[in-house]
C-alpha positions in Angstrom: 133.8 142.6 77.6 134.2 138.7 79.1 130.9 136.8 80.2 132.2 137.4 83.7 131.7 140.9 84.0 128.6 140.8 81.8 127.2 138.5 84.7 128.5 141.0 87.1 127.1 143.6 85.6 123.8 142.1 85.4 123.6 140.5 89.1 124.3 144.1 90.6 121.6 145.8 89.9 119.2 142.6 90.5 120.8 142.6 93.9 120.0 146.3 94.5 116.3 145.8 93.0 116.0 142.6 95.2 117.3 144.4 98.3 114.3 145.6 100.8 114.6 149.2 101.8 115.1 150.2 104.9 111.2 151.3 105.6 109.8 148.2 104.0 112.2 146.1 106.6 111.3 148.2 109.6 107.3 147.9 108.9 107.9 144.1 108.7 109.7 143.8 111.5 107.0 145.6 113.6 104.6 143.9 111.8 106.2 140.8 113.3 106.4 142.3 116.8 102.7 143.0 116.6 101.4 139.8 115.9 104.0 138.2 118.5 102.8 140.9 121.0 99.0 139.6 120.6 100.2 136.3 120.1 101.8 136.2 123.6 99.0 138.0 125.1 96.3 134.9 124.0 99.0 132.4 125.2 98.8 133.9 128.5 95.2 134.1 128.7 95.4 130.5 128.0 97.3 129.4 131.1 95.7 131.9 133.3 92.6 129.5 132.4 94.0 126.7 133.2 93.6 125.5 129.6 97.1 125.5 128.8 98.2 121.9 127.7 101.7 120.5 127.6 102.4 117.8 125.1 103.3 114.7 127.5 106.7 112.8 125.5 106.5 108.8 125.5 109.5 107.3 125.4 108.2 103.1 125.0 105.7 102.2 123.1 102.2 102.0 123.7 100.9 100.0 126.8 98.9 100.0 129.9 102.5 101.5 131.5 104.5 103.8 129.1 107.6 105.9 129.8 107.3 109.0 129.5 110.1 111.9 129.0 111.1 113.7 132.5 109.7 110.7 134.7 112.0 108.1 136.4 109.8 104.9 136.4 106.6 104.1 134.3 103.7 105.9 134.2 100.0 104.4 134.1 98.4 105.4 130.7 94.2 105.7 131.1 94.2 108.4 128.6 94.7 106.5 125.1 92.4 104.9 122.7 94.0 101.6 123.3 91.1 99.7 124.5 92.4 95.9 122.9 96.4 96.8 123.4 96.5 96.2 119.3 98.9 99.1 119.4 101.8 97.1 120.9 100.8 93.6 119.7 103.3 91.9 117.9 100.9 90.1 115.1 100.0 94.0 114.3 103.6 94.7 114.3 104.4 92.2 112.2 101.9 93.4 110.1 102.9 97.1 109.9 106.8 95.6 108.8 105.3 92.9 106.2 103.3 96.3 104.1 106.4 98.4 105.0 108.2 95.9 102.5 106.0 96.0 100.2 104.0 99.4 99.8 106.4 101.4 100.9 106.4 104.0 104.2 104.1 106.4 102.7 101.6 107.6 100.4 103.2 110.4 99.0 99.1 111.8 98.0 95.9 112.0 99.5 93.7 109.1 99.0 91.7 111.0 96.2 94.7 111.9 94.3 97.2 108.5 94.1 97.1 107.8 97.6 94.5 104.8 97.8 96.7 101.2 97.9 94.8 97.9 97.7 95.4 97.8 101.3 92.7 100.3 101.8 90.1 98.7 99.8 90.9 95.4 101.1 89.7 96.8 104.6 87.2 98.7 103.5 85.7 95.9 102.0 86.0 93.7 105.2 84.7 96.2 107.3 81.4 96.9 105.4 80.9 93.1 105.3 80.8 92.5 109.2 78.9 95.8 109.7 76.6 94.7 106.8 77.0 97.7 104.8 77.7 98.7 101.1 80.5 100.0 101.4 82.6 102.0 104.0 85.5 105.2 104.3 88.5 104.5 106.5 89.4 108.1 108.4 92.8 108.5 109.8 90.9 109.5 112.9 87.3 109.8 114.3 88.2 114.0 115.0 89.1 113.5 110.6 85.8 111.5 110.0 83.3 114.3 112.0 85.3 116.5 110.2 84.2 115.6 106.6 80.7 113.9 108.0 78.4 116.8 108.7 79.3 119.4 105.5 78.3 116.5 103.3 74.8 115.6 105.0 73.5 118.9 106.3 72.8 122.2 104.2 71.7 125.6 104.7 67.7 123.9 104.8 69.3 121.8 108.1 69.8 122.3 111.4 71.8 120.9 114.0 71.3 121.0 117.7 74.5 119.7 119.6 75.1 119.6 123.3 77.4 121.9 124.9 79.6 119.3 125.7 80.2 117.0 123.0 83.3 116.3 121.3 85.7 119.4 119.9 85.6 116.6 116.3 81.5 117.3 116.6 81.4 120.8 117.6 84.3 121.2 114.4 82.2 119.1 112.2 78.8 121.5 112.7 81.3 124.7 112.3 82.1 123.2 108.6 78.4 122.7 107.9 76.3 125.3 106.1 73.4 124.5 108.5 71.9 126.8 111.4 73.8 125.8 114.7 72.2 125.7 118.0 74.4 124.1 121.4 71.7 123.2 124.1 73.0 122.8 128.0 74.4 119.8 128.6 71.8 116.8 129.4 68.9 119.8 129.5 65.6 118.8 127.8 64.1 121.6 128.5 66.8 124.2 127.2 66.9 121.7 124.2 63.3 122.2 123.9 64.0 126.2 123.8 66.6 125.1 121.0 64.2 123.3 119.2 61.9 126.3 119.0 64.5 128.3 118.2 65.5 126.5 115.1 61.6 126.8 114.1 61.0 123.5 112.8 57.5 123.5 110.8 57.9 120.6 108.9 59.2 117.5 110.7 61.5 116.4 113.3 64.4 114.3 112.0 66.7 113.2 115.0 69.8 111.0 115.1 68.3 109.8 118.6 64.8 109.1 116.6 62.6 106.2 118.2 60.1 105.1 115.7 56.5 104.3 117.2 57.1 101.0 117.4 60.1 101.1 118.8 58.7 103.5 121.5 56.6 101.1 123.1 59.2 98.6 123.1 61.2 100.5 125.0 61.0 100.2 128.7 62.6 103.7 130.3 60.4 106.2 129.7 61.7 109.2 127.9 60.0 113.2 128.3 59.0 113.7 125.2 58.9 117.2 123.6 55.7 118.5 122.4 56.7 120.9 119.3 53.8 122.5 117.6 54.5 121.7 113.5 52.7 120.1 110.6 53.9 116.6 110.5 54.1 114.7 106.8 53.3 110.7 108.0 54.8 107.7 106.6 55.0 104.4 107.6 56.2 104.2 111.3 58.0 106.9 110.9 58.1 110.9 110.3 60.2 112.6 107.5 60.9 115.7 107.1 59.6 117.6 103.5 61.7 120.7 103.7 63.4 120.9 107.0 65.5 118.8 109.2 66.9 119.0 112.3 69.6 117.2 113.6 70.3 116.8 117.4 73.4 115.5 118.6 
């Protein structure tokens, strides 16, 4: 017998064994229709909302006026995090094409694998020295940055108070967190007071908004403060916490 028909021998029945039957198709394809089916259904729920959003397409680069696809003359752009117009400027340009040359377009890894270049350090290290820091991380995003912030600083001892309103990067942050989550009404002390209670701090009161005594009679605008019954551990100026914290945002 040639190698030929051995192979064809051999492919045949691999074919047959690889081949789905017909039931095994048929509950995948109505698996499929399923989850399109519900799929659709949340979609429409969206726009019926009035939540839908449609990606806008820009056509230029970015600017004060941008084109954007669909639209016959330029459009005013108040929506991007442009604030300086480095986006656009031609020393940053210049920039961007000088590493291109020589580091490449790309990474290719994430930073902790074989994705950190000298280039990141080098602005790390600038960027600590006119904050007057240590060190610093560079994020590819502020949305990236809440995102790996709060599950690294807050446990399941912790919890975090955040207004109804803040930012989707926050309010994803706190989801990521092991820490008890409580969303107060927007600008509402005295809901956030209820919160407060809720979260049953008996320890101490540690606050990202935190005015230190001192500091509190410096300050001119007077500010309702909220009276929450709960042994207090003293320090200098300040108030720790000994074994829970609580976080408002």
């Amino acid at each position: 017998m040639s190698l030929g028909k051995v192979a064809r021998c051999l492919v045949l029945p691999a074919r047959v064994a690889l081949r789905p039957a017909a039931p095994v198709l048929h509950r995948s394809y109505a698996a499929v229709s399923e989850a399109r089916a519900v799929l659709e259904s949340e979609l429409e729920g969206i726009r019926a909302a009035g939540t839908w959003k449609a990606e806008r397409i820009i056509t230029s680069k970015q600017g004060p006026q941008i084109n954007v696809e669909g639209s016959r003359s330029t459009i005013l752009n108040f929506c991007a995090n442009n604030y300086l117009g480095l986006s656009s400027h031609p020393e940053v340009v210049q920039a961007g094409i000088d590493a291109l040359n020589t580091h490449g377009a790309g990474l290719s890894s994430v930073r902790f694998i074989c994705g950190t270049q000298d280039l990141h350090k080098n602005l790390e290290q600038k960027l600590a020295e006119f904050h007057e820091r240590e060190d610093c991380i560079l994020y590819a995003s502020c949305f990236d940055a809440n995102a790996g912030l709060f599950e690294v600083l807050l446990g399941p001892d912790d919890a975090v108070l955040s207004d109804e309103l803040n930012h989707a990067s926050i309010i994803d942050g706190i989801r990521l967190c092991r820490a008890k989550r409580l969303r107060y009404k927007h600008m509402d002390l005295r809901d956030l007071e209820i919160k407060l209670k809720e979260a049953q701090v008996c320890e101490g009161l540690a606050s990202t908004e935190t005015i230190t005594a001192k500091k509190r009679k410096k300050k001119k605008k007077k500010m309702k403060r909220l009276e929450i019954p709960h042994k207090r551990t003293k320090l200098p100026h300040h108030e720790i916490s000994t074994s829970f914290s609580c976080q408002v945002f």
